[in-house]
N, CA, C and O of each residue as an XYZ file, in Angstrom:
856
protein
N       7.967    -18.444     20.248
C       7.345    -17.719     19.141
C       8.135    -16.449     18.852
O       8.460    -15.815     19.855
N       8.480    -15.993     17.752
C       9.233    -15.153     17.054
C       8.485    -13.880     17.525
O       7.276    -13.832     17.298
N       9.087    -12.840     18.162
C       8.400    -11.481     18.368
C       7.817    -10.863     17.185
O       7.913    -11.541     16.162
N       7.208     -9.684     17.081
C       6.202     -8.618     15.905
C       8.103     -8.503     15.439
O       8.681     -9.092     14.526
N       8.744     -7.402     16.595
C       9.890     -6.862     16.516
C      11.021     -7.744     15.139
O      11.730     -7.452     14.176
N      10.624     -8.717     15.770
C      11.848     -9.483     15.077
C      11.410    -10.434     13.592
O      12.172    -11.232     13.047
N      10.105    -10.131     13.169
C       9.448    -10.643     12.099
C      10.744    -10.330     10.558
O      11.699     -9.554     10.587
N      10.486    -10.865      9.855
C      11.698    -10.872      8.952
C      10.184    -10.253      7.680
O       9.041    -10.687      7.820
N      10.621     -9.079      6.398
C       9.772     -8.901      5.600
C      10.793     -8.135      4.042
O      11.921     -7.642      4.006
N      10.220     -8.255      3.441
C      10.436     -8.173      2.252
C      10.365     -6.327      1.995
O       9.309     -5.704      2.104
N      12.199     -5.434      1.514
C      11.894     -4.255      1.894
C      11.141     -3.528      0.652
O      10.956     -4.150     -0.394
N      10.642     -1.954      0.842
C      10.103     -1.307      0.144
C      10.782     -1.472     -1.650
O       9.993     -1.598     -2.586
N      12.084     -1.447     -1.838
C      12.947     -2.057     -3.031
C      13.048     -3.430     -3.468
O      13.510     -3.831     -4.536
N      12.490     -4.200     -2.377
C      13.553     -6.263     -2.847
C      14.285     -6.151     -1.642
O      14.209     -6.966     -0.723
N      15.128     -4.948     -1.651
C      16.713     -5.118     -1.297
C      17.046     -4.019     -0.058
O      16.465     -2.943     -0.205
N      17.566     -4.090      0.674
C      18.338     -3.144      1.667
C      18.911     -2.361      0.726
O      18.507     -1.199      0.683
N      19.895     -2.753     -0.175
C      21.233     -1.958     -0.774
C      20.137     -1.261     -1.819
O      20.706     -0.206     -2.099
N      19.264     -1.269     -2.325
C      18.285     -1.023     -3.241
C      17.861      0.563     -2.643
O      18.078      1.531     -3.372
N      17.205      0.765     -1.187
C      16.199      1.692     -0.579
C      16.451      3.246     -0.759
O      15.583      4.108     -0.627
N      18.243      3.539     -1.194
C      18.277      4.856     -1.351
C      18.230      5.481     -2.770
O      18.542      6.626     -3.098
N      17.632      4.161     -3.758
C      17.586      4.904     -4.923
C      15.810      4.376     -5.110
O      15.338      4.449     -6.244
N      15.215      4.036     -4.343
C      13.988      4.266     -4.745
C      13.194      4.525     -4.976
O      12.304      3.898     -5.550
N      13.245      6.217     -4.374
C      12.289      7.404     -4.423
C      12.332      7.597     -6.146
O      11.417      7.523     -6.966
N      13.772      7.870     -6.319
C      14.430      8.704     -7.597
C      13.614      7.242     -8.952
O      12.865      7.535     -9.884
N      14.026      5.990     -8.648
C      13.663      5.054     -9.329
C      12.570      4.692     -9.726
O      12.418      4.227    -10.855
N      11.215      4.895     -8.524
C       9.996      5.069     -8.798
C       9.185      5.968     -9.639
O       8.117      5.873    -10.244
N      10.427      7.230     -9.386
C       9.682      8.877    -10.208
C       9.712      8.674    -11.263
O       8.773      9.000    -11.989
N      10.929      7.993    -11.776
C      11.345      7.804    -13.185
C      10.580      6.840    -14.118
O      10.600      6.770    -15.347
N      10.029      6.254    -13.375
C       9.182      5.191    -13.749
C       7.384      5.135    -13.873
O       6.529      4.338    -14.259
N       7.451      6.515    -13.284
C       6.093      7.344    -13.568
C       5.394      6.785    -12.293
O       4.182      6.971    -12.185
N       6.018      6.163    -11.395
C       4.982      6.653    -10.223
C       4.146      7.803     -9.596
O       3.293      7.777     -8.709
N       4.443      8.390    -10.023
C       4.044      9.892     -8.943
C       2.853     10.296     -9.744
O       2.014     11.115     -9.371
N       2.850      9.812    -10.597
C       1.232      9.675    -11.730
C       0.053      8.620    -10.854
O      -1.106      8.867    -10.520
N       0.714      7.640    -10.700
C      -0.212      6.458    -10.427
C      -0.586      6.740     -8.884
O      -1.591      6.168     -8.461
N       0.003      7.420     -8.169
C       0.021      7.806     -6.727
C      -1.315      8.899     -6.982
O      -2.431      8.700     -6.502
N      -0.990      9.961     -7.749
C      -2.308     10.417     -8.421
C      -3.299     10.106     -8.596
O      -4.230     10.702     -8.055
N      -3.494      9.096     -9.385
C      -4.596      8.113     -9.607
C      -5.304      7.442     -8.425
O      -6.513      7.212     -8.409
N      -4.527      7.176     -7.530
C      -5.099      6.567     -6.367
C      -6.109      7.402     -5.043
O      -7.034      7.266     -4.242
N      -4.861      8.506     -5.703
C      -6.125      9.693     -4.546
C      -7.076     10.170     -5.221
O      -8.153     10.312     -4.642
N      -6.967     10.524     -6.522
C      -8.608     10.674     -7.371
C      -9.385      9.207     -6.961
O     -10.512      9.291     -6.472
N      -9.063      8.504     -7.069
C     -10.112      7.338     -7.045
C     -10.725      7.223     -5.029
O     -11.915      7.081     -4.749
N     -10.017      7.289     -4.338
C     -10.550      7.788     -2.818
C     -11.301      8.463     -2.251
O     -11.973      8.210     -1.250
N     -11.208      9.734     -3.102
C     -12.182     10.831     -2.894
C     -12.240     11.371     -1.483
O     -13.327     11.571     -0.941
N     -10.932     11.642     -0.799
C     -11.169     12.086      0.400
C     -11.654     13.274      0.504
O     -11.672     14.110     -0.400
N     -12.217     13.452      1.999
C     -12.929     14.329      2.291
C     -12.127     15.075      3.227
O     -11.045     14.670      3.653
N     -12.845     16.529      3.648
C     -12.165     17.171      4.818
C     -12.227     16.349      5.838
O     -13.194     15.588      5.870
N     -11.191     16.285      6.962
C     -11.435     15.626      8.209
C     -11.192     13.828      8.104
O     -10.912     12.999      8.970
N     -11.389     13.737      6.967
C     -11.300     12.243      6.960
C     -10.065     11.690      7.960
O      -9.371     12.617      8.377
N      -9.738     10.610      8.334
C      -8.557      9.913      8.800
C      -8.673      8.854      8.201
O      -9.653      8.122      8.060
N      -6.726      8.707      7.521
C      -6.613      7.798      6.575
C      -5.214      6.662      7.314
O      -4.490      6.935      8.272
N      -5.211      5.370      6.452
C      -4.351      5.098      6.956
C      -3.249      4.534      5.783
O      -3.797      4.082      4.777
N      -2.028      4.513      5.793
C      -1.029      4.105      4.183
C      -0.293      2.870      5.070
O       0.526      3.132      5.951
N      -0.603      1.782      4.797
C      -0.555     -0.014      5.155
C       0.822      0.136      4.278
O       0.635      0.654      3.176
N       2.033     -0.192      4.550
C       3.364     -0.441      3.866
C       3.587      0.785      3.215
O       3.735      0.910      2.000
N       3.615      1.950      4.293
C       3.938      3.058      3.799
C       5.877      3.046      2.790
O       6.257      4.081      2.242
N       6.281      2.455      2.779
C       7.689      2.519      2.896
C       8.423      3.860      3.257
O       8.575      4.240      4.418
N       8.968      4.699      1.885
C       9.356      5.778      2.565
C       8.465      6.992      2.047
O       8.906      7.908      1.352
N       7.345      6.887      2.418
C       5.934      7.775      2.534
C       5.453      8.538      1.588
O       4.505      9.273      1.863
N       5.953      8.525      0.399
C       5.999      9.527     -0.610
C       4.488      9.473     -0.610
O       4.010     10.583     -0.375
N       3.622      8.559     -0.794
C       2.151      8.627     -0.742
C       1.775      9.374      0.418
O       1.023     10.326      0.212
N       2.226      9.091      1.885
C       1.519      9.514      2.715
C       1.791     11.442      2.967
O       0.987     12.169      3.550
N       3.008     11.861      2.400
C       3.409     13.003      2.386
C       2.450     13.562      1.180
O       1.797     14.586      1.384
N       2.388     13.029      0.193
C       1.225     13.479     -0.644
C      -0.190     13.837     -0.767
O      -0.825     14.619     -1.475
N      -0.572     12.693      0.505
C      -1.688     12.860      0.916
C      -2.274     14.348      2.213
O      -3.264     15.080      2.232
N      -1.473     14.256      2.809
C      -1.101     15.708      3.713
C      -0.804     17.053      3.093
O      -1.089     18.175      3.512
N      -0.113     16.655      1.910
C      -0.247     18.196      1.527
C      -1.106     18.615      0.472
O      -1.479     19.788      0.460
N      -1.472     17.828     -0.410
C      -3.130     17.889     -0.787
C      -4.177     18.218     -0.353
O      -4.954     19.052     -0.816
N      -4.326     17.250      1.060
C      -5.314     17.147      1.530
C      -5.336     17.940      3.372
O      -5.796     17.279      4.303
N      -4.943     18.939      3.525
C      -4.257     19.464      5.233
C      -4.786     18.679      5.731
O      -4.163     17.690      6.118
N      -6.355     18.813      5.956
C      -6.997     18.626      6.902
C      -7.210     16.798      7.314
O      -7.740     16.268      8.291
N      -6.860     16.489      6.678
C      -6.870     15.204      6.654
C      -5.755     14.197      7.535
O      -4.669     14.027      6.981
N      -5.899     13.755      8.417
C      -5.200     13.007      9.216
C      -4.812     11.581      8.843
O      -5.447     10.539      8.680
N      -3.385     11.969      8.762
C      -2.482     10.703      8.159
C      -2.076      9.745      9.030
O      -1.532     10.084     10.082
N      -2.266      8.517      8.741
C      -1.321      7.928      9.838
C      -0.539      6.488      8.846
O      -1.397      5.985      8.121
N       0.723      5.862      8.722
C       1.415      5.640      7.961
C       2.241      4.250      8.806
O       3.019      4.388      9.751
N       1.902      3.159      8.288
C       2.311      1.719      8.751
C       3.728      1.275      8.029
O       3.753      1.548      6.829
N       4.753      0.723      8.484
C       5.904      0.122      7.905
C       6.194     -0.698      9.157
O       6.005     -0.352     10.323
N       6.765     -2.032      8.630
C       7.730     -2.977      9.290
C       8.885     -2.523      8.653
O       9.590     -3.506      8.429
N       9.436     -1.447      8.235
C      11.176     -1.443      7.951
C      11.574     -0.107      8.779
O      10.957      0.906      8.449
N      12.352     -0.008      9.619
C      12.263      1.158     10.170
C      13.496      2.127      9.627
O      13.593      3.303      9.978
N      14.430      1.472      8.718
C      15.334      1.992      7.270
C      14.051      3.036      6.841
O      13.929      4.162      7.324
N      13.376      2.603      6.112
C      12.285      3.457      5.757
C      11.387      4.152      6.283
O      10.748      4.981      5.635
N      11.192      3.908      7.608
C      10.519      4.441      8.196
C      11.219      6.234      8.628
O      10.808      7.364      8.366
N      12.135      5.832      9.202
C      13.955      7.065      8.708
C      13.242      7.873      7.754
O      12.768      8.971      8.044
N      13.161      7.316      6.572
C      13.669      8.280      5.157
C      12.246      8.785      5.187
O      12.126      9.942      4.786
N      10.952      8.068      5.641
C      10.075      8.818      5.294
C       9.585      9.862      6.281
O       8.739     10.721      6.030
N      10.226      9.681      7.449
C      10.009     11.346      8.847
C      10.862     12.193      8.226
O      10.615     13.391      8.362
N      11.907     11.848      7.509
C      12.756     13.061      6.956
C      12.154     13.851      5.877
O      12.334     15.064      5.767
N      11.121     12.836      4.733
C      10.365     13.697      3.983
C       9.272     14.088      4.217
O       8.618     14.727      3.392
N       8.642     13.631      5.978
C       7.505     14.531      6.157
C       8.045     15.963      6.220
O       7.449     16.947      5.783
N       9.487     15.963      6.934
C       8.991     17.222      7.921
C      10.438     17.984      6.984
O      10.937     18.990      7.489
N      10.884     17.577      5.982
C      11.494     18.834      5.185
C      10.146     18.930      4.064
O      10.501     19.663      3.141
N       8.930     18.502      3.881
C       7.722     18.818      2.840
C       6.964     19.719      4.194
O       6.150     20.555      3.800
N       7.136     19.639      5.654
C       6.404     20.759      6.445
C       5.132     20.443      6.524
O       4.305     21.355      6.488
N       4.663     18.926      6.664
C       3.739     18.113      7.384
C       3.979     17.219      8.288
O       4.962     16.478      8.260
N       2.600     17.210      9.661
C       2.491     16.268     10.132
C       2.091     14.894      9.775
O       1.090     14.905      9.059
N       2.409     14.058      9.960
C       1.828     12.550      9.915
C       2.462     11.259     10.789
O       3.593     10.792     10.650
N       1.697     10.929     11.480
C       1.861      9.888     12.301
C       2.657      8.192     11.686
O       1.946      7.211     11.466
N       4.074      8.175     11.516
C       4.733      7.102     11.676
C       4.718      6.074     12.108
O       5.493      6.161     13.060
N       4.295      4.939     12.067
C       4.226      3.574     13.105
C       5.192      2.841     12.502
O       5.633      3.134     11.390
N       5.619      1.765     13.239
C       6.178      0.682     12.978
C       5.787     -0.501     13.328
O       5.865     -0.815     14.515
N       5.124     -1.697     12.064
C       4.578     -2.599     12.630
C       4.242     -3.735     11.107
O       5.013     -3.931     10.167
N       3.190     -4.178     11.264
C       2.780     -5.296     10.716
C       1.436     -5.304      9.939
O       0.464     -5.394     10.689
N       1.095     -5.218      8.359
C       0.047     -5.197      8.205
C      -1.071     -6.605      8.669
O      -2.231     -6.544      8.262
N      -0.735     -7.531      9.318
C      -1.201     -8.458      9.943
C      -2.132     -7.961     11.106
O      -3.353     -8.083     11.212
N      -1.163     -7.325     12.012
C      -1.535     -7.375     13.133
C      -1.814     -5.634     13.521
O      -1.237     -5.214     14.524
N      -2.378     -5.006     13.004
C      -2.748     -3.700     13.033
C      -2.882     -3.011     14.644
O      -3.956     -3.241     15.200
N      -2.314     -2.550     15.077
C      -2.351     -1.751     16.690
C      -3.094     -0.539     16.413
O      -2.566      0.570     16.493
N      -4.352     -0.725     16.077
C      -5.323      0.158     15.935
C      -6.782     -0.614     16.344
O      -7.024     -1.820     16.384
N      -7.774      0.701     16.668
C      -8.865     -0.216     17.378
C      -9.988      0.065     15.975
O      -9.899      0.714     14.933
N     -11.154     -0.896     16.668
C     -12.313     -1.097     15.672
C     -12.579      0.224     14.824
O     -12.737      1.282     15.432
N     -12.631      0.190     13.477
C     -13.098      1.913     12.873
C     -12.811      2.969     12.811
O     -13.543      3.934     12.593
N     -11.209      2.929     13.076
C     -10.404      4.014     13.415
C     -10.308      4.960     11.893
O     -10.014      6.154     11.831
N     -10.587      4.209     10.930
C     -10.065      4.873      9.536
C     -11.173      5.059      8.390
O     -11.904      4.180      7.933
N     -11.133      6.108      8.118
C     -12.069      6.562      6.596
C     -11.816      5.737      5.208
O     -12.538      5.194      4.372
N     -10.567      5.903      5.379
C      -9.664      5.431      4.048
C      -8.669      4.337      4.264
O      -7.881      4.734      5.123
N      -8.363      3.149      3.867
C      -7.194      2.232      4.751
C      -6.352      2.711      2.591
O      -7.012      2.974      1.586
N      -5.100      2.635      2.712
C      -4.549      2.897      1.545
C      -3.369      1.230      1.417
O      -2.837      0.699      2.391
N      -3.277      0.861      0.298
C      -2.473     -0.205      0.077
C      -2.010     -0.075     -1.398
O      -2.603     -0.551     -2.366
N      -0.368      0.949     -1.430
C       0.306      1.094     -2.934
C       1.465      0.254     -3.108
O       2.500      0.421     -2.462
N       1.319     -0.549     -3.880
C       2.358     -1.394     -3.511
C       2.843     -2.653     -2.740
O       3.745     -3.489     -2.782
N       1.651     -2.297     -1.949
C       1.990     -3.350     -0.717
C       2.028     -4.967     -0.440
O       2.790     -5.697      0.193
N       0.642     -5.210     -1.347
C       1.138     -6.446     -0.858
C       1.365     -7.767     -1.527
O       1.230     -8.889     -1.040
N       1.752     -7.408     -2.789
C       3.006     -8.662     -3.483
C       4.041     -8.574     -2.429
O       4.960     -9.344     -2.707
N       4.287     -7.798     -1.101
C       5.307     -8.091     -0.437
C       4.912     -8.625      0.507
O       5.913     -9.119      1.027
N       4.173     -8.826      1.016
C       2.857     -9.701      2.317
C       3.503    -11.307      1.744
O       3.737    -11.569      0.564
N       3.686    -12.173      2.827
C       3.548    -13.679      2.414
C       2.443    -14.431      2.700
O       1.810    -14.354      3.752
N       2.163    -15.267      1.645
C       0.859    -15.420      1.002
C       0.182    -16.004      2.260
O      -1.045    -15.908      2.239
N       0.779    -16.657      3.477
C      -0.056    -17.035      4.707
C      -0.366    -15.981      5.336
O      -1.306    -16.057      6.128
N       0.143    -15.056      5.209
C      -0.502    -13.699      5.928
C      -1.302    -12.690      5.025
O      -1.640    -11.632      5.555
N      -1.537    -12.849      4.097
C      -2.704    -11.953      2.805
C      -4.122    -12.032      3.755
O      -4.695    -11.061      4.250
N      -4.479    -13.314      3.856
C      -5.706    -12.865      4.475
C      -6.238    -12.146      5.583
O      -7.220    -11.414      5.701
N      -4.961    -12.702      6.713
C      -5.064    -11.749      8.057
C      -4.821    -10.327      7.609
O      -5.438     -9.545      8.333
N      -4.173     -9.773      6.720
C      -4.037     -8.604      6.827
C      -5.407     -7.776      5.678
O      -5.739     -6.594      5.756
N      -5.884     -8.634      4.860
C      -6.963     -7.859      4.859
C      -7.794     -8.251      5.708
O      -8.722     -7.480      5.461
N      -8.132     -8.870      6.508
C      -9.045     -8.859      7.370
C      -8.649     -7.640      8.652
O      -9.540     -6.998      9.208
N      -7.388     -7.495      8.933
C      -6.982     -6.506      9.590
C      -7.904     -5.294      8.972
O      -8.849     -4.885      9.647
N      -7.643     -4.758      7.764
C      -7.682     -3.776      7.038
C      -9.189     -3.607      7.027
O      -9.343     -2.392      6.906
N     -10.343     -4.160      7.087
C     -11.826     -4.507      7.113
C     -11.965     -3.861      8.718
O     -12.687     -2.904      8.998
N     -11.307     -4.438      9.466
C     -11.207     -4.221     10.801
C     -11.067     -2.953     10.951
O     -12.125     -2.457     11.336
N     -10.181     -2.151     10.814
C     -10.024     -0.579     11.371
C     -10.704     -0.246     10.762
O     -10.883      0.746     11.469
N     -11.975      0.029      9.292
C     -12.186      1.023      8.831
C     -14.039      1.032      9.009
O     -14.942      0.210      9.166
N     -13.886      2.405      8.879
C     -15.075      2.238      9.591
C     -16.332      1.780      8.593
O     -16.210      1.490      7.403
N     -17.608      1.785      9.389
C     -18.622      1.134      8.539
C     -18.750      2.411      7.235
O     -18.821      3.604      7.531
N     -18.761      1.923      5.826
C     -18.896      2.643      4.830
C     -17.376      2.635      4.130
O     -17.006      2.562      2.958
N     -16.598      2.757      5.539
C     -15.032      3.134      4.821
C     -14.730      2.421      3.683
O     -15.470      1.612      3.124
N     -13.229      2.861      3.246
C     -13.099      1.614      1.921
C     -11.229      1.652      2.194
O     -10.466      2.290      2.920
N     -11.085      0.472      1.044
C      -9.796      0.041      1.131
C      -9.600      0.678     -0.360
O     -10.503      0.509     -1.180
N      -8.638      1.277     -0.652
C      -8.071      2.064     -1.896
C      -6.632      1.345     -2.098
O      -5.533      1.735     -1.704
N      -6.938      0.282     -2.767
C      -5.395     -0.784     -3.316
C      -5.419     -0.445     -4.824
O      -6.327     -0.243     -5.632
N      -3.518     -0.467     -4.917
C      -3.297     -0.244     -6.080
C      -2.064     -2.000     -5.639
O      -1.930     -2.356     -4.468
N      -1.477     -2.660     -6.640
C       0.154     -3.261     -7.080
C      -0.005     -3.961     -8.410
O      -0.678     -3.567     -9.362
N       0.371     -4.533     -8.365
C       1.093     -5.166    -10.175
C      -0.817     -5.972    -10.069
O      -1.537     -6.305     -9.128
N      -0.988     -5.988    -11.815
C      -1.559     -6.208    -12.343
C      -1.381     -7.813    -12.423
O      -0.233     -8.079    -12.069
N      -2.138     -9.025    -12.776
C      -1.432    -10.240    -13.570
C      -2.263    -11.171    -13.054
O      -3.001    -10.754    -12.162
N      -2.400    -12.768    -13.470
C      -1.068    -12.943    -14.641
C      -1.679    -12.336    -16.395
O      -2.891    -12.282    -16.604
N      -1.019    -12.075    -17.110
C      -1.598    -12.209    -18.325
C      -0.447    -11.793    -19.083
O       0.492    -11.289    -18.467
N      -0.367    -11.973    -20.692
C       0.860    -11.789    -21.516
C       1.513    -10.647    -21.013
O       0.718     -9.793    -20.623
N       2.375    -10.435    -20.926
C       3.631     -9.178    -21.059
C       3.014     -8.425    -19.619
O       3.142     -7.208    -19.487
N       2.431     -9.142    -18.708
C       1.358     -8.412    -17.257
C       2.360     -7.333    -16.318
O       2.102     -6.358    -15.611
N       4.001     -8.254    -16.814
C       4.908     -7.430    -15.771
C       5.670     -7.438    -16.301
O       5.952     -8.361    -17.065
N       6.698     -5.876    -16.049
C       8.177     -5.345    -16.621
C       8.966     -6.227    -16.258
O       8.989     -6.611    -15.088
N       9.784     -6.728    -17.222
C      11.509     -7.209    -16.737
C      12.129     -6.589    -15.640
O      12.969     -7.287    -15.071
N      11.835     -4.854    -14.951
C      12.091     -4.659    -14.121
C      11.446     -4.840    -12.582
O      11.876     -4.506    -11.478
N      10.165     -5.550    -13.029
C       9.267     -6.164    -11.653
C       9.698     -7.580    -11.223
O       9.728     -8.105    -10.110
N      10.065     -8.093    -12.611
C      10.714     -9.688    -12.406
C      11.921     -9.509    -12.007
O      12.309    -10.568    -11.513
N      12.922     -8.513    -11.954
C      14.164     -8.553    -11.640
C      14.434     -8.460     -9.888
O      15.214     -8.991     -9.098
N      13.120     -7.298     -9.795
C      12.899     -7.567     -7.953
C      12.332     -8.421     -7.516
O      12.724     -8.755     -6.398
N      11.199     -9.190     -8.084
C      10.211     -9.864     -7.128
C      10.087    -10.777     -7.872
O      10.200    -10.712     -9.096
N       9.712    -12.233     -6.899
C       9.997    -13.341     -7.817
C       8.235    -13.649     -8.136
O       7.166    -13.376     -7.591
N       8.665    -14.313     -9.242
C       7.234    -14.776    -10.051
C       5.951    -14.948     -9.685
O       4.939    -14.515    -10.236
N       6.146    -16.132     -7.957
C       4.822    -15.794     -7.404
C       4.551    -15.205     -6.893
O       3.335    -15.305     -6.725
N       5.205    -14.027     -6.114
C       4.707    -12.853     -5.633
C       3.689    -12.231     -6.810
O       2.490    -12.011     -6.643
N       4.342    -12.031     -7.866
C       3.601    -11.697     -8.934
C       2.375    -12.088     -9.802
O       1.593    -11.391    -10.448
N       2.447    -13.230     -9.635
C       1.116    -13.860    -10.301
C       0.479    -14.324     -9.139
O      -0.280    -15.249     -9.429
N       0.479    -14.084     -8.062
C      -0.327    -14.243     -7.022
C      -1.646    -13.032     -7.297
O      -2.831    -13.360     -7.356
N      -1.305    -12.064     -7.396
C      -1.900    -11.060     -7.687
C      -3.154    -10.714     -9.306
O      -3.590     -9.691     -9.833
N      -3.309    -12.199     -9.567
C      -4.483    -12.046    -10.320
C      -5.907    -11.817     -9.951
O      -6.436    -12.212     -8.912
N      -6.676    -10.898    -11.244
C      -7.762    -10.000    -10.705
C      -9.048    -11.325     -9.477
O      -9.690    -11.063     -8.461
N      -8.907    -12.528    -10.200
C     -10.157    -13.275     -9.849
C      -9.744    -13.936     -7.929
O     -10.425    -14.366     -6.998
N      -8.152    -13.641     -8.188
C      -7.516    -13.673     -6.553
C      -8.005    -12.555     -5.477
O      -8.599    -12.535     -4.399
N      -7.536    -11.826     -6.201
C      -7.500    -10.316     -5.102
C      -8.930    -10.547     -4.999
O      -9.263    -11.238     -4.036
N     -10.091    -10.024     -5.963
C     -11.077     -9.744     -5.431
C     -11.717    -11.224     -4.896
O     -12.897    -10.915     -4.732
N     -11.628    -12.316     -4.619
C     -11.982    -13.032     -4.020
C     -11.265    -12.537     -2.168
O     -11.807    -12.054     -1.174
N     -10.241    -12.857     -2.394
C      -9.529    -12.500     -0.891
C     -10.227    -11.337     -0.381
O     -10.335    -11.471      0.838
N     -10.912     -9.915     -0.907
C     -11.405     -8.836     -0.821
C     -12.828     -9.307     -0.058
O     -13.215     -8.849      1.017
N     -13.485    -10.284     -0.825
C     -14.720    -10.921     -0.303
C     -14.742    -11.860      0.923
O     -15.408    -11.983      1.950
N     -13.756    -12.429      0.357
C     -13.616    -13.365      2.052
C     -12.781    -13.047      2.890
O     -12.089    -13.922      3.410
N     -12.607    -11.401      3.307
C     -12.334    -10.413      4.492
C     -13.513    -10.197      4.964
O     -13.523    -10.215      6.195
N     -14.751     -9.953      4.364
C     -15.805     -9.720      4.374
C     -16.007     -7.818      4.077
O     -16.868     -7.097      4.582
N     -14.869     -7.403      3.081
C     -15.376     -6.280      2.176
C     -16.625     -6.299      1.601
O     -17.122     -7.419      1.490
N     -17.247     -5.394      1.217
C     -18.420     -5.510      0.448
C     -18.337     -4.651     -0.957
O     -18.041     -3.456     -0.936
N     -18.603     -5.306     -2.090
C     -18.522     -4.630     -3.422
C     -17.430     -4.046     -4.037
O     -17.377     -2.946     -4.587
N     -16.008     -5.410     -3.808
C     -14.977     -5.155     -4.543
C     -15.252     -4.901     -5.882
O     -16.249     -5.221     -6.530
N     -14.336     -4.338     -6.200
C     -14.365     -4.166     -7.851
C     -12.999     -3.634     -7.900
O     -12.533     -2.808     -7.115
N     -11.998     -4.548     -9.560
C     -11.162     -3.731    -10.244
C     -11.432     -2.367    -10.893
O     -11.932     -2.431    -12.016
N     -11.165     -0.991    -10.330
C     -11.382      0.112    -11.183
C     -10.599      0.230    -12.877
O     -11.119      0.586    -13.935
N      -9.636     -0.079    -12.683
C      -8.710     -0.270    -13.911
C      -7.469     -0.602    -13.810
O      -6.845     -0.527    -12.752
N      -6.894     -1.083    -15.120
C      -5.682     -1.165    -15.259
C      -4.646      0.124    -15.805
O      -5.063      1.064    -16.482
N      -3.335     -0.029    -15.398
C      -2.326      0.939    -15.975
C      -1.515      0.811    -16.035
O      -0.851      0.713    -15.003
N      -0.822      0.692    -17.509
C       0.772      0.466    -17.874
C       1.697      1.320    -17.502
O       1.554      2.542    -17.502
N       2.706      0.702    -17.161
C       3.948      1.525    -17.141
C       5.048      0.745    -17.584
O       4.809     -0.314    -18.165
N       5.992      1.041    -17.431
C       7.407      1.127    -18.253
C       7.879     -0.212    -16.683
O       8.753     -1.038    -16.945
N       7.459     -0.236    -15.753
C       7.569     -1.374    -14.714
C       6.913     -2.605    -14.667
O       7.279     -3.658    -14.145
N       5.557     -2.242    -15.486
C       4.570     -3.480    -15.444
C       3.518     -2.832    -15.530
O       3.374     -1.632    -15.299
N       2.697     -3.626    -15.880
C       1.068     -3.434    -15.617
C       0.178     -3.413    -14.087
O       0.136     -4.338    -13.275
N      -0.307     -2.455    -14.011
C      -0.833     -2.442    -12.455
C      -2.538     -2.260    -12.197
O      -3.356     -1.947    -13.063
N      -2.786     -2.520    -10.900
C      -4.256     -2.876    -11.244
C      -4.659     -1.941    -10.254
O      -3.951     -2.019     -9.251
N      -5.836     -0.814    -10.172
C      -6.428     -0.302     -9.355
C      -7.262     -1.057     -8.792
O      -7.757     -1.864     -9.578
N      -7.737     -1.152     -7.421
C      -9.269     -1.925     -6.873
C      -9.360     -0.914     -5.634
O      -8.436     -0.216     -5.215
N     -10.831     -0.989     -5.071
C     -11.670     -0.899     -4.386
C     -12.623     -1.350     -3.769
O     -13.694     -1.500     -4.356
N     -12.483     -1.678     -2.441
C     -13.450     -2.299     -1.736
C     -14.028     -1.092     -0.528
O     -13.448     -0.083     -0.127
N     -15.598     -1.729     -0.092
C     -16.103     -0.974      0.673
C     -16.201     -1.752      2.123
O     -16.585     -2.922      2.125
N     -15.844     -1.083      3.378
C     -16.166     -1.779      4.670
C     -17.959     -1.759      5.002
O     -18.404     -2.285      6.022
């Protein structure tokens, strides 16, 4: 059996050669808006402990720390390329936050550890035999009440995704991610009272906010 270590995954860009222009590529593309959007819709509290599931290179989870001090970050990646770039932008932004390296499958965290579980991006890059274990992972750490705060591509529907979402990620990653999918998979984690909050265009694609409660 293939080790955690040696699991093969799909990086924060598509691409290896991709990862050092993706901060700059995302900004440009109005992420740092929609990253916005995601922490208004969370509503964290003082003290809370949160967790960012495919942190890549952390720009969310560094966001969330300096917004929020008091709030205890802790930040999941299987790429440890990224995992690099994002300790370098905790600690030249002059926050703590806890780094892991691992698997949204197989979570090395115990029962209820988390207020908030966070998923931007994440998992059109998950393969589709592992979607369910990992929200069921994600149900798992958070505590009773907690919630899951997912944002990624919107679809399927006319014009659902940018020429520049199809150029990284292939089709069914993408139309995997329709609304009557997700929130089914949301339900049979055993979340309670998924719901799409909204949709939001960008110049990358159309993307879908949701929320579920543990």
């Amino acid at each position: 059996m293939t080790a955690k270590s040696e699991r093969t995954f799909l990086p924060a860009a598509g691409h290896d050669l991709l990862l050092p222009i993706y901060d700059p590529f995302t900004k440009l593309f109005g992420f740092d808006r929609v990253r916005r959007m995601l922490l208004d819709q969370a509503a964290l509290q003082p003290n809370h402990r949160v967790l960012d599931v495919g942190c890549g290179t952390g720009t969310l989870a560094v966001l969330i720390k300096r917004l929020y001090p008091t709030v205890e970050v802790v930040a999941l990646d299987p790429d440890s390329k990224a995992l690099a770039r994002a300790q370098r932008k905790a600690e030249r932004a002059g926050v703590s936050i806890r780094f892991d390296r691992g698997f949204s499958d197989a979570l090395g965290y115990p029962d209820g550890a988390f207020d908030r579980v966070f998923s931007s991006m994440m998992f059109h890059h998950v393969e589709k035999a592992d979607k369910e274990n990992t929200l069921r992972e994600i149900r798992r750490v958070l505590k009773p009440g907690g919630r899951l705060e997912f944002l990624d591509f919107a679809g399927p529907h006319p014009h659902g995704q940018g020429v520049l979402a199809r150029l990284i990620h292939s089709h069914q990653r993408l139309t995997d991610n329709a609304e009557d999918r997700i929130l089914a998979r949301f339900s049979g984690a055993g979340f309670r009272e998924p719901k799409k909050i909204r949709d939001h265009r960008t110049l990358f694609g159309s993307l879908g906010f949701y929320q579920a409660a543990a």
